[in-house]
C-alpha positions as CSV (number, residue, x, y, z in Angstrom):
1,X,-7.6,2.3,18.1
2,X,-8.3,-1.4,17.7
3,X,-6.6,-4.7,18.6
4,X,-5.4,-7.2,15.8
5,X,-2.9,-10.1,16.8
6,X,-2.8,-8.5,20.5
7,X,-1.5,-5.4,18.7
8,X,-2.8,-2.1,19.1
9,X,-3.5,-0.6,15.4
10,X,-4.3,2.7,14.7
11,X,-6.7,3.4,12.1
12,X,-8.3,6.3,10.9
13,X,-11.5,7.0,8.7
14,X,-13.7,8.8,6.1
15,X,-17.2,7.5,6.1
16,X,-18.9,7.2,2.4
17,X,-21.6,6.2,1.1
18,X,-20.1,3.1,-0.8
19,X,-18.3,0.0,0.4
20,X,-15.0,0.0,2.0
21,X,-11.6,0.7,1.2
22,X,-8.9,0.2,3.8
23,X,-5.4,1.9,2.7
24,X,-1.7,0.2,3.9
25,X,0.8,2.5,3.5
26,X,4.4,1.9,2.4
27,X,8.0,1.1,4.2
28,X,9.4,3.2,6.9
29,X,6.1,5.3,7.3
30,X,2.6,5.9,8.2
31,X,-0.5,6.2,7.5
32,X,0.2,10.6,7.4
33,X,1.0,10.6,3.6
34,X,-2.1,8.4,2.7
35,X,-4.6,11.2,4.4
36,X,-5.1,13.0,1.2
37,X,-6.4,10.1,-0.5
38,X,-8.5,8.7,2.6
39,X,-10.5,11.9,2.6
40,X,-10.6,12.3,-1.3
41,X,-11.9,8.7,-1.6
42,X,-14.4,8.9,1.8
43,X,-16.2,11.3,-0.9
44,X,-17.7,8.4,-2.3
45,X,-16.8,5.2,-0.3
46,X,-16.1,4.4,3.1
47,X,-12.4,5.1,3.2
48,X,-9.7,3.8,5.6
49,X,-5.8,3.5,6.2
50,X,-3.9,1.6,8.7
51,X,-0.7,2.5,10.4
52,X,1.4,-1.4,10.5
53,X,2.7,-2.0,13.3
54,X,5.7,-0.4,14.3
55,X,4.5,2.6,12.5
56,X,2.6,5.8,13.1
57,X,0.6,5.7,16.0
58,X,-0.3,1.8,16.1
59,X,2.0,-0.6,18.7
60,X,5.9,-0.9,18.5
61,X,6.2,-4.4,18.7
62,X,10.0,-5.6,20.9
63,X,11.4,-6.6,17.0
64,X,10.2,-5.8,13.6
65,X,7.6,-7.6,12.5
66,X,8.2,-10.0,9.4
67,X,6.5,-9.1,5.8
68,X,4.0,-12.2,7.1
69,X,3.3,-10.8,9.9
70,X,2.1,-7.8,9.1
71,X,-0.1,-9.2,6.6
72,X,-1.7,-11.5,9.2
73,X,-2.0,-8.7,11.6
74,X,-3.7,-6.6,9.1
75,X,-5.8,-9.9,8.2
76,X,-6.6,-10.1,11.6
77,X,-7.8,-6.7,11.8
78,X,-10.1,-7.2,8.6
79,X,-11.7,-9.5,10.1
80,X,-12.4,-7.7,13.3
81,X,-13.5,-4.6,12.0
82,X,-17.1,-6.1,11.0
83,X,-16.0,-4.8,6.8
84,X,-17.2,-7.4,4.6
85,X,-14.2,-8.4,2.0
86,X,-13.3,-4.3,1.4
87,X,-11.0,-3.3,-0.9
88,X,-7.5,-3.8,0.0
89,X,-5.0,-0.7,-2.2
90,X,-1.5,-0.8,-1.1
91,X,0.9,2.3,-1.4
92,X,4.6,1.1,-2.7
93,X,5.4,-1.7,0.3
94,X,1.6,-1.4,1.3
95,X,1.4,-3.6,-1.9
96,X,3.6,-6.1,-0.6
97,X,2.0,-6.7,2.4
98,X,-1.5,-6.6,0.5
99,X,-0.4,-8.9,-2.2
100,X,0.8,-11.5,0.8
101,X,-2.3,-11.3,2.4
102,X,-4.5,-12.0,-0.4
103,X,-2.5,-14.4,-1.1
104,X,-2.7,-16.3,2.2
105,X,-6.2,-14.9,3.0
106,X,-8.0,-15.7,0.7
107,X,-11.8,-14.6,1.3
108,X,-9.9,-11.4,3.0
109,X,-9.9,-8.9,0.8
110,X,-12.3,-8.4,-2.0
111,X,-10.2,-6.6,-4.2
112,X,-7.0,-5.0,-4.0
113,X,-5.3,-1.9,-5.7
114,X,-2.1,-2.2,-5.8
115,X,-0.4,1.4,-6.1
116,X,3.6,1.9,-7.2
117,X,4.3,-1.8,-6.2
118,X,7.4,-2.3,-5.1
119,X,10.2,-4.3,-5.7
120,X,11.1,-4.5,-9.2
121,X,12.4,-7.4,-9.4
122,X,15.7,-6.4,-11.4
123,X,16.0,-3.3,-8.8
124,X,16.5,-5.5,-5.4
125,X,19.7,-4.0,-4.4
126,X,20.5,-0.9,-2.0
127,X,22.7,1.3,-4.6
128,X,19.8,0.5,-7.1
129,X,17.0,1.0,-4.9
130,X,18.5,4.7,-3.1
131,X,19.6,5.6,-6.7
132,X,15.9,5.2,-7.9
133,X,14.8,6.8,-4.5
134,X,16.9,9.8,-5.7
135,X,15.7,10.1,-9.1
136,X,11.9,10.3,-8.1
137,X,12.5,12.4,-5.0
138,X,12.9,15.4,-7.4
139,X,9.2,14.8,-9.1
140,X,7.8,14.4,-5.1
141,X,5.5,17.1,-3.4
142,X,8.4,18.8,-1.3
143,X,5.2,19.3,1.6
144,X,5.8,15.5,2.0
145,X,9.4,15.8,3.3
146,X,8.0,16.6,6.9
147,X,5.4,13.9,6.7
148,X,8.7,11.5,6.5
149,X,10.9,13.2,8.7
150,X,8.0,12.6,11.5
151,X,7.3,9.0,10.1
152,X,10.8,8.2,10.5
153,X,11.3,9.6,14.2
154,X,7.8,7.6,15.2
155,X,9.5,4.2,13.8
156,X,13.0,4.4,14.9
157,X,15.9,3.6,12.6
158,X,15.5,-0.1,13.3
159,X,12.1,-0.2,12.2
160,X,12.5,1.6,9.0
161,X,15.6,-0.1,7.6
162,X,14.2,-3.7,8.9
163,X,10.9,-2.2,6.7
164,X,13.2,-1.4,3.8
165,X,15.1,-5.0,4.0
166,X,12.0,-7.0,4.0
167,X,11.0,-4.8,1.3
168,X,13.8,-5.9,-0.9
169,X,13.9,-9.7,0.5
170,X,10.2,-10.5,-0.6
171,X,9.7,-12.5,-4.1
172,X,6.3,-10.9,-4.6
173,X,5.9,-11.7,-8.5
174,X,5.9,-15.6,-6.6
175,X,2.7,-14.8,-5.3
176,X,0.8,-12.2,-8.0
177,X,-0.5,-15.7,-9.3
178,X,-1.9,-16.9,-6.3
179,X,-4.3,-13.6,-5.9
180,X,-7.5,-14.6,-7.2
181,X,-9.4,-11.5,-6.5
182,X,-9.9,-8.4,-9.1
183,X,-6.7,-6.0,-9.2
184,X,-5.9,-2.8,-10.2
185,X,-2.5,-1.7,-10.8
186,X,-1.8,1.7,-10.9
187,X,1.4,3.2,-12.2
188,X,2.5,7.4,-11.8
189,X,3.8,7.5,-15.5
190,X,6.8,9.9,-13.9
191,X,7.7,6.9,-11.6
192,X,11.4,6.1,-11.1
193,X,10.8,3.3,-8.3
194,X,8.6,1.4,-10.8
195,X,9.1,0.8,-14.5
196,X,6.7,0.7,-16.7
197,X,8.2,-3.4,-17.6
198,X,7.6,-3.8,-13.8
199,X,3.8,-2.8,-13.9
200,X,3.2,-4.6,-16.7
201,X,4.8,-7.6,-15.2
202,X,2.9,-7.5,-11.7
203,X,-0.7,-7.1,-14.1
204,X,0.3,-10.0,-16.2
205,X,1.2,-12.2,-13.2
206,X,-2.7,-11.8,-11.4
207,X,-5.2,-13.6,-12.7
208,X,-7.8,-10.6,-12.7
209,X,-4.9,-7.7,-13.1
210,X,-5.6,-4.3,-14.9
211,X,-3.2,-1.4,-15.2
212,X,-4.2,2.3,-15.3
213,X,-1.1,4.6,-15.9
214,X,-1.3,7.9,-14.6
215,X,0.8,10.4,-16.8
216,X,3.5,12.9,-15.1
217,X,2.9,11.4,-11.2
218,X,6.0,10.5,-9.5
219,X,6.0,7.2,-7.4
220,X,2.9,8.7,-4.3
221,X,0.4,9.2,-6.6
222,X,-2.1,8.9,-3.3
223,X,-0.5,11.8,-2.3
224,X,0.5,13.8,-5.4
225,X,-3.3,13.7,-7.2
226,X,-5.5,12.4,-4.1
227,X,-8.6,13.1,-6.1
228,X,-7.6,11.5,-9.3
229,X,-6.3,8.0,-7.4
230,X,-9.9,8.1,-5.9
231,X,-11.8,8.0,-9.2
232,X,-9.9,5.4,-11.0
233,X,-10.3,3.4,-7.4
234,X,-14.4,4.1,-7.9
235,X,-14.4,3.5,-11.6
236,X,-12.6,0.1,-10.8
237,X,-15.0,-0.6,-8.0
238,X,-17.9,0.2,-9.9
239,X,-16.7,-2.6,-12.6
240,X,-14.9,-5.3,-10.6
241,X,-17.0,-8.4,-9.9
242,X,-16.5,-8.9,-6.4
């Protein structure tokens, strides 16, 4: 466990042989349902995820931490962790916060896969957002339900629904223009949290955007096909100038 911000983060790894890519998992959870793809992906590259603060094993700060925040404290951690510009990929909220700090860090991240990126912008309401929730839960490895149930007892209920609201509040189709690193979009074509409009959207808006669509995943595509997530990341890699 390492320090970023004067928060303790928790961070866990799978050493490769190619550069780095440091996973940031979505609202309410941790870094547990991210595993899969850290180890599939630590095949080839140096693989890592990050629990936010708040979240898994890494600090519970007195409040939750704002969307900027978290970005700067995973910034912060970036820059401590001696990785030079890794790849950032996001998981659903993980995009959020990626997408901000590329945004604002510019030099950062070298890249950033941005996986099931939430919120569509025609979707920011509760009823629409649980009724979505609802519809993809159904498609969802059912092993994953413990994975949340723990994740969700770790947090707290204020942490999680502050996660969730700042996961609604945040304009991020504001800030898709400001990335100026390459990005990689990636879509579960079974996805009922994100539309196929919505992922074409967020790859028109970056500068450097490219979407792969993976047919019949539901919205965790790092956990649902771990092995498949971790080629299209290397086949990306191989091709994005950094």
């Amino acid at each position: 466990m390492s320090t970023a911000l004067g928060m303790r983060v928790a961070a866990w790894r799978s050493r490769g042989p190619g550069p780095a890519v440091v996973c940031v998992h979505g609202a309410g959870v941790s870094s547990r349902e991210l595993l899969p793809f850290v180890r599939a992906m630590g095949v080839t590259h140096d693989a890592w995820s990050l629990d936010l603060p708040g979240f898994g094993r890494s600090e519970k700060p007195p409040a939750p931490l704002t969307l900027t925040a978290l970005a700067d404290t995973v910034a912060g951690w970036l820059r401590g962790s001696g990785l030079e510009r890794p790849c950032l990929l996001g998981g659903s909220f993980g995009c959020q916060v990626a997408v901000d700090l590329a945004a604002r860090h510019p030099g950062v991240a070298g890249a950033l896969v941005l996986v099931g990126p939430t919120v569509d912008a025609r979707s920011r309401t509760p009823a629409r957002l649980v009724g979505q929730w609802l519809r993809n839960s159904v498609r969802e490895s059912p092993r994953m339900l413990p994975l949340n149930v723990a994740d969700y007892a770790d947090a707290g209920p204020r942490q999680v629904l502050a996660a969730f609201g700042t996961s609604m509040r945040d304009r991020i189709e504001d800030k898709l223009p400001h990335v100026g690193v390459p990005a990689l979009v990636v879509r579960g074509g079974a996805d009922r949290m994100v539309s196929q409009a919505w992922a074409e959207e967020v790859t028109r808006l970056l500068p450097r955007g490219r979407l792969v669509v993976m047919d019949g995943l539901p919205h965790m595509v790092p956990y649902k096909d771990p092995a498949g997530l971790a080629r299209e990341v290397a086949a990306f890699l191989e091709t994005a100038a950094w």
